[in-house]
C-alpha positions in Angstrom: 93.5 109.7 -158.4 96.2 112.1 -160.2 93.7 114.5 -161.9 94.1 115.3 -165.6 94.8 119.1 -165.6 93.3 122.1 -168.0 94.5 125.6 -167.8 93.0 128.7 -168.9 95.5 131.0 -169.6 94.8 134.7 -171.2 96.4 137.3 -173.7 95.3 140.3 -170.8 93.2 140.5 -167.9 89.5 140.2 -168.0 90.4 138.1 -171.4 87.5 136.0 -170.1 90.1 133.2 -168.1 87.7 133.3 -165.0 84.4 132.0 -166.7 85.2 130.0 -169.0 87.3 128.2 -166.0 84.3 127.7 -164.2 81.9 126.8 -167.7 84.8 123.9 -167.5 84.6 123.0 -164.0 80.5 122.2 -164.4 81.1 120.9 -168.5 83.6 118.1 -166.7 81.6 117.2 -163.7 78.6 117.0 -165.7 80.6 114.1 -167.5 80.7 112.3 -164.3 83.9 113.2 -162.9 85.5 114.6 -160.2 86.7 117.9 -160.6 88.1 120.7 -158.8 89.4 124.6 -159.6 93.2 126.0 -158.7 94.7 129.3 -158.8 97.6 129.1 -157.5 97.7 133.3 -156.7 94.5 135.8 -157.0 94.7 139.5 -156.9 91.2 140.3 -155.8 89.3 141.8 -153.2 86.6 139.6 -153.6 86.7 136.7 -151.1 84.3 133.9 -149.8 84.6 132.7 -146.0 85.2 128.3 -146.5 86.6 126.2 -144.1 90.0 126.9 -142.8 89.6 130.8 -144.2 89.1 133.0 -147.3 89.7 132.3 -150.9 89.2 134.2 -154.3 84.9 134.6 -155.4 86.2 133.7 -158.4 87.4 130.0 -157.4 84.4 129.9 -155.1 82.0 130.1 -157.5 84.6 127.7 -159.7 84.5 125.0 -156.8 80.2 125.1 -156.6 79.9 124.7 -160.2 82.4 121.7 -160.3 80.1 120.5 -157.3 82.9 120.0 -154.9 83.7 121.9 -151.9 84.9 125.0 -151.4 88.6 124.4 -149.9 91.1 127.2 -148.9 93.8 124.9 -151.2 92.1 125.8 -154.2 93.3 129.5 -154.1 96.1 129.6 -151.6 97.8 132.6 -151.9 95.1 135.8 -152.3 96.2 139.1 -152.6 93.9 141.5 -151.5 94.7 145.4 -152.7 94.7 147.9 -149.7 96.9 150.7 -151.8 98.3 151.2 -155.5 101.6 149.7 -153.9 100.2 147.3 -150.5 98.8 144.1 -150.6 97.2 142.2 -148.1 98.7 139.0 -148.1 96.1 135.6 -147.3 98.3 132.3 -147.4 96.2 128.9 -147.1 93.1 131.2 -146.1 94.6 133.0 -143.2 96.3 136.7 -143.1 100.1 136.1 -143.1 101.9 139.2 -141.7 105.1 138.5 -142.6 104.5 138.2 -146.5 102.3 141.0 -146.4 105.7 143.3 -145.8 107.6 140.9 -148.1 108.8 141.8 -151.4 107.1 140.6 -154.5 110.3 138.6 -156.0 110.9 137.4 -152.3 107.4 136.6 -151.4 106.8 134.5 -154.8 110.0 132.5 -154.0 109.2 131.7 -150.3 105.2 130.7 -151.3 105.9 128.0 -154.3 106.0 125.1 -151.7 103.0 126.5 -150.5 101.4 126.3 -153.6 102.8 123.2 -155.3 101.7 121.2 -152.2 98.3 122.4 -152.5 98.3 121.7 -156.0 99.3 117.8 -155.6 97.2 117.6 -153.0 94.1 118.8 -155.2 95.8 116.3 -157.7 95.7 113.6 -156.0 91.9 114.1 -154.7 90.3 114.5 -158.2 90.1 113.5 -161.6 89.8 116.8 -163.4 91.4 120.3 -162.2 90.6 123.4 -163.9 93.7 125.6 -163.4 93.2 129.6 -163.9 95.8 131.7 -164.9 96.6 135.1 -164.0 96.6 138.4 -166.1 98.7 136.8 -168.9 101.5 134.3 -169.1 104.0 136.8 -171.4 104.6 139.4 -168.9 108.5 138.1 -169.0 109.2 140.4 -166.2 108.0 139.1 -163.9 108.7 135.2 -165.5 111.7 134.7 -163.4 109.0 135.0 -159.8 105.9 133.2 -161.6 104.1 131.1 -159.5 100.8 131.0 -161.1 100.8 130.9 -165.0 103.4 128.3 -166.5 105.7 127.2 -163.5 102.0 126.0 -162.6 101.2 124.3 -165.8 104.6 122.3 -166.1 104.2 121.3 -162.8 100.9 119.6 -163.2 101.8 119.1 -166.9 98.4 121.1 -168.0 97.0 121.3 -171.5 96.6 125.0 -172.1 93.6 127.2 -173.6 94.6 130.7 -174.4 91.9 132.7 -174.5 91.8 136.4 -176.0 89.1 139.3 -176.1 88.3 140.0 -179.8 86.1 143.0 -178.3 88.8 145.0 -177.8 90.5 144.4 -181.0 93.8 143.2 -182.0 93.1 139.8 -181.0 95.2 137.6 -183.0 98.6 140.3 -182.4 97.8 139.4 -178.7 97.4 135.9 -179.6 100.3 135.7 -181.6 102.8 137.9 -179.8 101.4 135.8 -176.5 102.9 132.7 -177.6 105.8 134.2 -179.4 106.9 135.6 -176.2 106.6 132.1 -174.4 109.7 129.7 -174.2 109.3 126.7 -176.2 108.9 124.2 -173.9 105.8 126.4 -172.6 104.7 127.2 -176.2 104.3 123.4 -176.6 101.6 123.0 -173.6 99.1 125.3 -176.1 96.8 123.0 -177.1 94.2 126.1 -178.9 93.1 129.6 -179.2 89.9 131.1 -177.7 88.2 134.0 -179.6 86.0 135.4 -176.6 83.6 137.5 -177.2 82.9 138.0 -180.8 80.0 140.2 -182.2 79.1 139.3 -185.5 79.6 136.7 -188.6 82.5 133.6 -188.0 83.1 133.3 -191.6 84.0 136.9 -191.8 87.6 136.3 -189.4 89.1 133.7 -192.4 91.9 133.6 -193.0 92.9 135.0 -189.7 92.3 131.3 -187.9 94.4 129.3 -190.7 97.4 131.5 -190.7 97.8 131.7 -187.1 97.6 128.0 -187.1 100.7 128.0 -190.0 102.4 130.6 -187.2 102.2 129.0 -184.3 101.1 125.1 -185.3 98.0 126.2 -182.6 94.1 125.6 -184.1 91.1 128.0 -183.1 89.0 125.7 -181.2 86.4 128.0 -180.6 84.9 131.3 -181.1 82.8 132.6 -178.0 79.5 134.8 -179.1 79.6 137.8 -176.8 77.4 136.7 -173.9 75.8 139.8 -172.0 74.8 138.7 -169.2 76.1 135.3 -168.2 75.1 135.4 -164.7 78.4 135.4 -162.5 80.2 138.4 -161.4 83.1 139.5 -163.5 86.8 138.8 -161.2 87.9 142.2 -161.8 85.3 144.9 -161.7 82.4 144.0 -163.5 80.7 147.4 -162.5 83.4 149.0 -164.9 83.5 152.3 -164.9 79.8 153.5 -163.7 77.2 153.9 -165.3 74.1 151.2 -165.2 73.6 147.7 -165.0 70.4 145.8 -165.6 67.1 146.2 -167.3 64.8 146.9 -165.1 62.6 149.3 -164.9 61.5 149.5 -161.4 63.6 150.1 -158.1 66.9 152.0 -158.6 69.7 151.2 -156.7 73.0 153.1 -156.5 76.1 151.3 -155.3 79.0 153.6 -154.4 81.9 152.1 -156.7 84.5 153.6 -154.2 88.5 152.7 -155.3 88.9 149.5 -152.4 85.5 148.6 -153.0 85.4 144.7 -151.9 83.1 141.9 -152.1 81.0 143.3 -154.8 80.2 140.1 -156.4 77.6 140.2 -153.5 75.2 142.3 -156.1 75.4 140.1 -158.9 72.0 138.5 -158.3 70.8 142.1 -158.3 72.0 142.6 -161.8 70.3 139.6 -162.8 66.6 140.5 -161.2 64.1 142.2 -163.5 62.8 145.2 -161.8 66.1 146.7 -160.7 68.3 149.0 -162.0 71.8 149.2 -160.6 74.2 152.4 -161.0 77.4 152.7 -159.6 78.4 156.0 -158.4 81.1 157.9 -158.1 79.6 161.1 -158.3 77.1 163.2 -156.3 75.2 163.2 -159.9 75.1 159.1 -160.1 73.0 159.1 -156.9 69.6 161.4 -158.6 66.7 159.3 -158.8 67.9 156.6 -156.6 65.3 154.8 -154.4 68.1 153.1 -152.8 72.1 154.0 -152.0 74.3 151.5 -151.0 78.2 151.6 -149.1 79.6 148.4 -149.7 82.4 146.8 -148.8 86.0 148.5 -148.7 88.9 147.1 -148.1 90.9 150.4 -146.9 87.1 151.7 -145.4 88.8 155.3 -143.9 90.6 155.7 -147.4 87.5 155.3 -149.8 85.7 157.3 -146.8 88.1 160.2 -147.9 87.5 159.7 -151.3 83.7 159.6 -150.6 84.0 163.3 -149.2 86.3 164.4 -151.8 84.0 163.5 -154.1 81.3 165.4 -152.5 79.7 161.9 -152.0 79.5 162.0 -148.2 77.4 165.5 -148.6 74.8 163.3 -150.7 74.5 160.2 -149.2 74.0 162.4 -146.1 71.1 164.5 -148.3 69.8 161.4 -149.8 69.2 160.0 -146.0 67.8 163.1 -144.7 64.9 163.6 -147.5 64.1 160.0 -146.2 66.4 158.2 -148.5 67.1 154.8 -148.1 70.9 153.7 -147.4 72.1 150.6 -146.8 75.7 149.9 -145.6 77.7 147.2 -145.6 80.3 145.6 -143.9 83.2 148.7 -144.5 79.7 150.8 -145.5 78.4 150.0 -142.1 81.8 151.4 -140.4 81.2 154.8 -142.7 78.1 155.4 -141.7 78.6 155.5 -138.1 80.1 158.3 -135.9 84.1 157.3 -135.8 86.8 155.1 -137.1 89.2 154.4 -134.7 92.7 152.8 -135.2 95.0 152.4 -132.0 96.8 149.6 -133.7 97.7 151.0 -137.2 95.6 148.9 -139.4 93.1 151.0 -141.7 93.7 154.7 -140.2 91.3 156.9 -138.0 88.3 159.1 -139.1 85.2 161.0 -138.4 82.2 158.9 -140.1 79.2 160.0 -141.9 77.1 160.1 -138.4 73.9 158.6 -139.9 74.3 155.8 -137.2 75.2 156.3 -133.9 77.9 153.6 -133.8 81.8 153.8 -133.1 84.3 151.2 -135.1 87.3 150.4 -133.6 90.0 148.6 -135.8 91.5 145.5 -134.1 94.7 143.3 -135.1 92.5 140.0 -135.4 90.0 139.5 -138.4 86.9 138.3 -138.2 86.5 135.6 -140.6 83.5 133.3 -140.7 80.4 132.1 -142.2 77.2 133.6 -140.4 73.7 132.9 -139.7 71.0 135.3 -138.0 67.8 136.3 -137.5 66.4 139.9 -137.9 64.5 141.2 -135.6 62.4 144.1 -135.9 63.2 145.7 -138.9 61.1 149.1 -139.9 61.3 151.2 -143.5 62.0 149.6 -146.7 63.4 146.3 -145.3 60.3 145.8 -142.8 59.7 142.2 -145.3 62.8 140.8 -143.4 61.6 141.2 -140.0 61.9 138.0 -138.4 63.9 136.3 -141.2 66.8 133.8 -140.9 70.1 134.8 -142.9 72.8 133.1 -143.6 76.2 134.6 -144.8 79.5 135.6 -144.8 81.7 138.3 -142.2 85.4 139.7 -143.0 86.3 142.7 -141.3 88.7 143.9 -139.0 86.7 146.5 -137.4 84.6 146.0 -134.0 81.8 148.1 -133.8 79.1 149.2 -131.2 77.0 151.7 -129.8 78.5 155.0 -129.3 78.5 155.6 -125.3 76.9 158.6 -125.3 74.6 159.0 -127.8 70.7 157.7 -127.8 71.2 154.0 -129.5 70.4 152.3 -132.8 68.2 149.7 -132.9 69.8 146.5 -133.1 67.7 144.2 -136.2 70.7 141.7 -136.0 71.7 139.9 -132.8 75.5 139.8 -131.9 76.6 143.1 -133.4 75.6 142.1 -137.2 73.4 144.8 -137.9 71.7 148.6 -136.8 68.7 150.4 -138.3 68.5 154.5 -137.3 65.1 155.7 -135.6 63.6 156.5 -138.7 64.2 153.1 -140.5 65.5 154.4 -143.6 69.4 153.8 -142.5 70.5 150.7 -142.0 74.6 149.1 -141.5 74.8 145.5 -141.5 77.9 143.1 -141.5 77.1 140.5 -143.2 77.7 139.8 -146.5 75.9 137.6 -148.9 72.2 138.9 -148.1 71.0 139.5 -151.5 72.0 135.7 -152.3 69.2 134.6 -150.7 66.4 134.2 -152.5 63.9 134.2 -149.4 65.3 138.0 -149.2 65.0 138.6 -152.9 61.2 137.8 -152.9 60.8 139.8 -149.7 62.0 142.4 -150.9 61.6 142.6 -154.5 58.6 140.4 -154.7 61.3 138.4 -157.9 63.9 136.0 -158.2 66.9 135.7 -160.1 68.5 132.8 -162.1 69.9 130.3 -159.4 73.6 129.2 -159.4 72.7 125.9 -160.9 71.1 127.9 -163.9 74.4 129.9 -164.6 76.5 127.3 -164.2 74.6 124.7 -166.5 73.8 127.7 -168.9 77.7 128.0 -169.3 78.6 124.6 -169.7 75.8 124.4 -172.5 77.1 127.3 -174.4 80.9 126.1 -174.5 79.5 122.6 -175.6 78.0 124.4 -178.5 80.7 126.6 -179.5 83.9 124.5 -178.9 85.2 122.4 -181.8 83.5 119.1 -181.2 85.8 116.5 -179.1 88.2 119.3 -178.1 87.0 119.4 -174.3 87.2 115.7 -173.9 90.4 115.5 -175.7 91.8 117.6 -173.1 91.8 115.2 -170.6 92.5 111.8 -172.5 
């Protein structure tokens, strides 16, 4: 096989490139064929543990909804932010040293073979790829290093979707100025414009389609209804900035939105249970009225543990615990939460922690990475339902924690070193990701369930068959 290739390419970030190239990846393979996902590079820090590594979430989810596999080739060069101006650097699913102190311009000339290999590879394994973009294929500074918008789509000679975010207004300037900004030869592989996100009536944007077609020669092959809650987790932040998330009416639960926050994607089902009500914090005031207060993930842990304090944060996850509170941490939340950070080796920095837990984390050179299954043991306090459950998940860290030496111990409610619970039950630090995925710990717990995978994928393919100009998809690909 030498797949037929689509590419979703957008006017910005967050243009809505991420799911729409996974409503693709289940549309094709519900026609029967084999299909996989690419992006070539992924600025995220939102990774999944598959074999041979870590990839983006966002080509992940991508690979389950085209029912295939999730492969490390499908993303092979993920960026993962631990600064404004440093970059973890994950080649073929494994930290590579050496281009993480690499310049950009170097890096993106040394990593092509990298890439294209896994590209033909993929290729030559399916019949469909869906190819995602990244942020938007005009940003001509940094044309003369690209390596994932459309060096990528001449090299596996891609019919292109463009898609833009009417929401935010100015769509067809971004659409226009987009492709005016493109070379010719890349202009040509536009086969149509996406309209994503559009509140209100179609027939109210004529002429706009029509005379962007007379532009550019391009057609409008679809106009996306805004779609509120779509199910998957949005690639760049879909917490935005605070605020709620949710309808329920029930349990509260505030997740600290910390600047490195990592792996958030693990709350989506969350957003999607009724009952629950999801705030993300970043002030003392966001935690009131919480039943629950979650540290998740970080990806520089004793950096957002600064910001945590400076915030005044640290003070009221502290207060929220001692009034009996319930806090959960996770992963780099389960690091803050115990008594030190400690760095002999230069890799995340050292600090005092929060001292809810009586645990010390010590930094090492070698990251875990691996897909995880446990069973809790006896869990007390608001997770008590999960006592005796078997979990399965996900662990990246580089920290190795345990009990502090001198101090009266946690109890352990995950074998191995996955997980702590204080004396009192109401604190808890775990290291596995992925817990509120299960839907065995959803019912426990919440005594609901959310939409499956299946649902959100099939739900997305559904609403771009209704809303694409009929024949367009397939024509794609003939």
């Amino acid at each position: 096989m030498t797949a037929r290739c689509v590419m979703v390419l957008g006017t910005t970030s967050g243009a809505g490139k991420s799911w729409l190239a996974t409503a693709l990846c289940r549309w094709y393979a519900r026609q029967g064929l084999k299909v996989a996902p690419f992006k070539a590079q992924n600025m995220s820090n939102n990774a999944r543990v598959v074999g041979g590594g870590e990839i983006g979430s966002a080509q992940y989810f991508q690979s389950l909804a085209a029912r295939a596999v999730p492969d490390v080739r499908m993303n092979p060069l993920l960026l993962k932010p631990e600064r404004d101006t440093h970059s973890q650097v994950v080649l073929l699913g494994q930290v590579d040293e050496a281009l993480t102190r690499a310049s950009w311009r170097g890096r993106s000339a040394s990593v092509w073979p990298w890439v294209a290999q896994a590209l033909d590879e993929l290729r030559q394994d399916n019949e469909v790829l869906v190819i995602e973009g990244a942020g938007s294929p005009a940003e001509i500074n940094l044309r003369g290093s690209d390596i994932v918008n459309m060096r990528v789509a001449h090299h596996a000679n891609a019919a292109c979707l463009l898609v833009t975010d009417i929401d935010r207004g100015g769509a067809f300037a971004h659409l226009y100025g987009t492709w005016a900004l493109l070379e010719e030869a890349d202009r040509a592989r536009i086969r149509g414009f996406v309209l994503n996100k559009f509140r209100g009536d179609p027939a109210l944007l004529a002429p706009a389609p029509q005379q962007l077609a007379r532009l550019t020669g391009v057609p409008t092959i679809a106009t996306l209804p805004m779609l509120w809650r779509h199910g998957l987790p949005e690639e760049d932040g879909w917490y935005g900035g605070g605020g709620a998330a949710g309808t329920g009416q029930g349990k509260t639960i505030a997740i600290v939105a910390y600047p490195r926050i990592s792996n958030l994607d693990e709350f989506q089902p969350l957003a999607n249970l009724p009952g629950v009500r999801l705030v993300w914090a970043r002030t003392p005031g966001d935690l009131a009225g919480a039943d629950w207060v979650v540290l998740p993930g970080s990806k520089n842990t004793t950096g957002d543990l600064a910001w945590l304090r400076a915030q005044g944060l640290g003070r009221a996850v502290a207060g929220h615990a001692a009034a009996g509170g319930a806090v959960l941490g996770i992963c780099g939340g389960l690091q803050m939460l115990g008594e030190a950070l400690i760095d002999v080796h230069g890799i995340d920095g050292n600090a005092p922690g929060l001292g809810l837990l009586p645990l010390v984390t010590q930094f090492e050179p070698a990251k875990t990475v691996s897909r995880t299954e446990a069973r809790f043991g006896a869990v007390t306090g608001p997770w008590s339902a999960l006592a005796g459950a078997r979990v399965a998940g996900y662990e990246i860290h580089h920290g190795q924690t345990a009990q502090h030496p001198a101090m009266a111990p946690a109890r352990e409610v995950l074998a191995g070193g996955l997980g702590w619970q204080n004396a009192q039950g109401n604190v808890l630090g775990l290291y596995l990701h992925g817990l509120f995925e299960e839907p065995m710990v959803l019912q426990a717990l919440f005594g609901a369930s959310a939409p499956t995978l299946e649902t959100v994928f099939d739900g997305l393919a559904d609403f771009i068959d209704t809303h694409f100009t009929a024949g367009v998809l397939a024509g794609l690909i003939a």
